[in-house]
Structures are given as structure tokens and as C-alpha cells.
C-alpha positions as CSV (number, residue, x, y, z in Angstrom):
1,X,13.0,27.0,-40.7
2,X,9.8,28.7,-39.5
3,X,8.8,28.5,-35.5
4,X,5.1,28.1,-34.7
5,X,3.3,29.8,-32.0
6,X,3.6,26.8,-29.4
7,X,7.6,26.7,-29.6
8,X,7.7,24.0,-32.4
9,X,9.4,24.4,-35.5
10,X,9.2,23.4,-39.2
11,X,12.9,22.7,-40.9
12,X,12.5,22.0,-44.3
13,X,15.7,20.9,-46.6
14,X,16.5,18.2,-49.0
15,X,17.5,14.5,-48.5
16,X,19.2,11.4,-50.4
17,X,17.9,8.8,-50.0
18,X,16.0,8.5,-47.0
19,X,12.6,9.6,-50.1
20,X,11.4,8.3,-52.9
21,X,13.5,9.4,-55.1
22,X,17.4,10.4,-55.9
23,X,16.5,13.4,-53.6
24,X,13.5,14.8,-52.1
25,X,12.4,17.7,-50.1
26,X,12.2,17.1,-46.5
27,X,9.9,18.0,-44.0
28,X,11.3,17.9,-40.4
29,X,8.8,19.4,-37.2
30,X,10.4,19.5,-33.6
31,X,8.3,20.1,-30.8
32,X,10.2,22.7,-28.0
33,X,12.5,20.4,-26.5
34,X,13.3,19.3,-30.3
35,X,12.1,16.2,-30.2
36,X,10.8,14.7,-33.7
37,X,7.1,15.2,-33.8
38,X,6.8,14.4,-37.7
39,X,9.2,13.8,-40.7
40,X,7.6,13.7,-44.2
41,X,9.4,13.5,-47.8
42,X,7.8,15.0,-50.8
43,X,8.9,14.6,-54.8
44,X,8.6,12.3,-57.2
45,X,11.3,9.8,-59.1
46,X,14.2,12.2,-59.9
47,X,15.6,15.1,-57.9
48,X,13.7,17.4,-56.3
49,X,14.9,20.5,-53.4
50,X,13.6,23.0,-51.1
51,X,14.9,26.7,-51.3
52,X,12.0,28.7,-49.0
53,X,9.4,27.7,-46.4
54,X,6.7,30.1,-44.9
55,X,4.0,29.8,-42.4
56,X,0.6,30.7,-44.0
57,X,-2.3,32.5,-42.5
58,X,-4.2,28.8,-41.6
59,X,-1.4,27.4,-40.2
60,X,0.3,25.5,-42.8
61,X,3.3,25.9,-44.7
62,X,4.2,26.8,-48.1
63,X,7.5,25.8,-49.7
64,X,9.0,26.5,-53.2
65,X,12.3,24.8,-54.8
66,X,13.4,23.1,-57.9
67,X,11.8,19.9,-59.4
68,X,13.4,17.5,-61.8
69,X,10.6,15.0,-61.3
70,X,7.8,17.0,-62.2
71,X,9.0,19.0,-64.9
72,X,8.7,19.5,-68.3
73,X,12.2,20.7,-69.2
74,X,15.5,19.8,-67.6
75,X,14.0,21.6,-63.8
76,X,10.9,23.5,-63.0
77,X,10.1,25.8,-60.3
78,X,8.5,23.6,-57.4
79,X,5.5,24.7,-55.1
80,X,4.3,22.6,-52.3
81,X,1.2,23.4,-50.1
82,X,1.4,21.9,-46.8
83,X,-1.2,21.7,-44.0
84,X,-0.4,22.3,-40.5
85,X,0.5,18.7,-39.7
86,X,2.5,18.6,-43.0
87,X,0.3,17.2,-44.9
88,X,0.4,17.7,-48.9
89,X,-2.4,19.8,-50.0
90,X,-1.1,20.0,-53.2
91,X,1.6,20.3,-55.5
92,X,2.1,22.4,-58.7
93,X,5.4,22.7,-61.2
94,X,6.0,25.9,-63.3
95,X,8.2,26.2,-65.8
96,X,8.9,25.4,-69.6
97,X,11.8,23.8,-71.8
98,X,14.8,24.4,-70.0
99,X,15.5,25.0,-66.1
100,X,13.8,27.0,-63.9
101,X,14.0,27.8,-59.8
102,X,12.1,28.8,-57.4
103,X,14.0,30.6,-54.0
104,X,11.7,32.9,-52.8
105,X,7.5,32.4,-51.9
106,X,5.1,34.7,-49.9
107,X,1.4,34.5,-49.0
108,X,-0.5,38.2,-50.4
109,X,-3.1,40.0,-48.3
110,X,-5.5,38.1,-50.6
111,X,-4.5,34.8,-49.6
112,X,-2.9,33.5,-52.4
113,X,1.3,32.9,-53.3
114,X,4.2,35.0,-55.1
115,X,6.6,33.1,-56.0
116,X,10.3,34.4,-57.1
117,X,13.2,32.9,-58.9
118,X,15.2,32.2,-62.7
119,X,13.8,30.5,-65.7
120,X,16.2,29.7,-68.7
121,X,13.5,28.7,-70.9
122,X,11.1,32.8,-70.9
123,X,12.6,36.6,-71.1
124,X,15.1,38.0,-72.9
125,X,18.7,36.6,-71.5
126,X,20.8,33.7,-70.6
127,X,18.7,33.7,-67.1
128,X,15.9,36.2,-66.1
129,X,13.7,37.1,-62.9
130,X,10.7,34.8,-62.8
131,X,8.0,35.8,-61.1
132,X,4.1,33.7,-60.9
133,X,1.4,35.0,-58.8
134,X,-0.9,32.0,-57.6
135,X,-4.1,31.9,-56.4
136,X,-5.3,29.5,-52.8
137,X,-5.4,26.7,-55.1
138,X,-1.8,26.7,-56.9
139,X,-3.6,28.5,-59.9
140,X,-1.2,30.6,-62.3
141,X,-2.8,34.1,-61.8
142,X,0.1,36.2,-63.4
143,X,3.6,35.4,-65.0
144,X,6.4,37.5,-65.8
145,X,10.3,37.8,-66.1
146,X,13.0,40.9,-65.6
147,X,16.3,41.1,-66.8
148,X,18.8,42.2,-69.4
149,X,20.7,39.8,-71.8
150,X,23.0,38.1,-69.7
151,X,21.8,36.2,-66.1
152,X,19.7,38.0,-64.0
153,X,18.5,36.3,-60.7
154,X,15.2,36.9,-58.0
155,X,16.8,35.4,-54.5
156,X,13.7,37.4,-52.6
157,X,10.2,38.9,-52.6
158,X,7.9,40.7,-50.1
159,X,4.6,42.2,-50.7
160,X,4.3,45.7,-50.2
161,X,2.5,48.0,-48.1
162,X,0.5,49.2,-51.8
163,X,-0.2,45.6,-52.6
164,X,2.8,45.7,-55.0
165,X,6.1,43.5,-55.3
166,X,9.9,44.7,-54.2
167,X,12.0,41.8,-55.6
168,X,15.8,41.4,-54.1
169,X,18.6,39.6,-57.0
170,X,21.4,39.8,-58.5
171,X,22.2,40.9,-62.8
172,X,24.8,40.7,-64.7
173,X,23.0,42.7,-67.7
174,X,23.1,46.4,-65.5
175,X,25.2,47.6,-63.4
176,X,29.1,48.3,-62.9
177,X,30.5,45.4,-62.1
178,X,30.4,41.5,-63.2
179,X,27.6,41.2,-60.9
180,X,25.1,43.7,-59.1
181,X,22.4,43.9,-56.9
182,X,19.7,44.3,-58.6
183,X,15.9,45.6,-56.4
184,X,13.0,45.7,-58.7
185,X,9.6,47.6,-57.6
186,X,6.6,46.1,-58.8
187,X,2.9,47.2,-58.8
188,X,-0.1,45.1,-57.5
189,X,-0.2,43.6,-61.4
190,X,3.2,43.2,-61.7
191,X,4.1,46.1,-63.6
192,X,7.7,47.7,-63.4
């Protein structure tokens, strides 16, 4: 959920079947007094969901999740542009033979989209950190996974104040235990 500057609010989550397909991501906006000003579904024939929503610098949205639909493996990492009315700019899936996810997505200072989350199908392990930089248009600028041999997961990603990355997760390939936290500090290129 994201609150605009007038009081209303974006909810985005997933529905079945109320879309077009088995499920699709949904768009709910409530004005103040949450009354239902629009309600939009997005995805294609399979199953497609919604794992983060952010207000962008124009005033739309920009939401990333998990697409079965559009995908060339089993799941691909899911990016929706959104105008401020909700409106589908466009639409981009990322990903390659097996299942990847999408959880976390950010606007940069130059106007274009990290995105963070797990591929099974790049890197060295079971699961690895995914990361894809994207231009304004939903352009692949820069792709790159973390990890060890065993799962490794990005959950979230902010920009930092040097233009780099500091990526939030969890690994089972370092650590002590079964399963640690696991922050990685990137620079502006995506460098370790």
C-alpha cells in the first residue's frame, strides 16, 4: 500500500478470479474516506502476483512480482509501470528457464527501477540474489546475482546516498546457522 499526497491510497495484491486469468495482480485506489475510486487487474492467462508497490517521481506507481503468464521458464520476475490513474504504461518479464521473483523495486535518482529478488535459472546455487537495473522504459541496463551454493534470497533494496545498492536477504550458503541475514553493499554499477 502507498498513500498519495491528497489522502488516497494505492493497495495492490493479488486476486482469483475476479481477472483474467487463474490470478492476477490487483490494483485497488481509495479516496480518504476509502471509498473505491478505481479497481484494475493486470496479467495475462496463467498466474501472475504482486510482492512491492512504490510511488514514482510523476506520480505513478511501479510494482514488481512473479509472472507465470509471461514467462519463459516455469515464473519470471514481473514489472508493471503504472500511471497515476493506474493505467498500464507497460509491462516487462525478466527471467530465464526456471523460476524467478521479484519482492523488492525502487526508482534511482536517475529515474529509472532496481529491482530485487531470486532466480533459479542464473548464479552459482540452488537460489541466488537477483538484481536488474532498468531504465524509464523497462530496459535491462545491468543484471547480476549474489549468493553461495545453497539458496540465497534479496527481500529488499534501497539506493544509497553514493548512488550504490544496500540489498536486505536471507542465505543459507554463509553464515552460522540454517539461515542468516544476509546485507549486501553494492556500488553505483553493481559491484560488491
Amino acid at each position: 500500500m502507498q498513500l498519495k499526497a491528497d489522502g488516497s491510497c494505492i493497495v495492490v495484491g493479488s486476486t482469483f478470479p475476479y481477472g483474467g486469468g487463474h490470478t492476477d495482480v490487483y490494483i485497488l485506489t481509495l479516496d480518504g474516506d476509502e471509498i473505491t475510486m478505481n479497481e484494475k487487474t493486470y496479467g495475462g492467462s496463467a498466474n501472475d502476483w504482486e510482492f512491492s508497490v512504490q510511488k514514482t517521481a510523476e506520480g505513478g506507481y511501479i510494482v514488481a512480482g512473479q509472472s507465470n503468464s509471461f514467462a519463459t521458464g516455469s515464473n519470471d520476475a514481473y514489472i508493471i509501470k503504472l500511471d497515476k490513474y493506474g493505467n498500464k504504461e507497460w509491462e516487462k518479464a525478466f527471467g530465464g528457464y526456471d523460476s524467478e521473483q521479484a519482492y523488492s523495486i525502487q526508482q534511482t535518482t536517475d529515474g529509472g527501477y532496481i529491482v530485487l529478488g531470486s532466480t533459479e535459472s542464473f548464479g552459482s546455487g540452488y537460489t541466488d540474489v537477483y538484481l536488474i537495473k532498468l531504465d524509464t522504459n523497462g530496459n535491462t541496463e545491468l543484471e547480476k546475482t549474489f549468493g553461495g551454493i545453497y539458496r540465497d534470497n534479496g527481500v529488499s533494496i534501497q539506493q544509497t546516498t553514493d548512488g550504490g545498492y544496500v540489498i536486505a536477504g536471507f542465505t543459507n550458503s554463509f553464515g552460522e546457522g540454517n539461515e542468516d541475514l544476509y546485507i549486501i553493499k553494492l556500488d553505483r554499477e553493481g559491484n560488491l
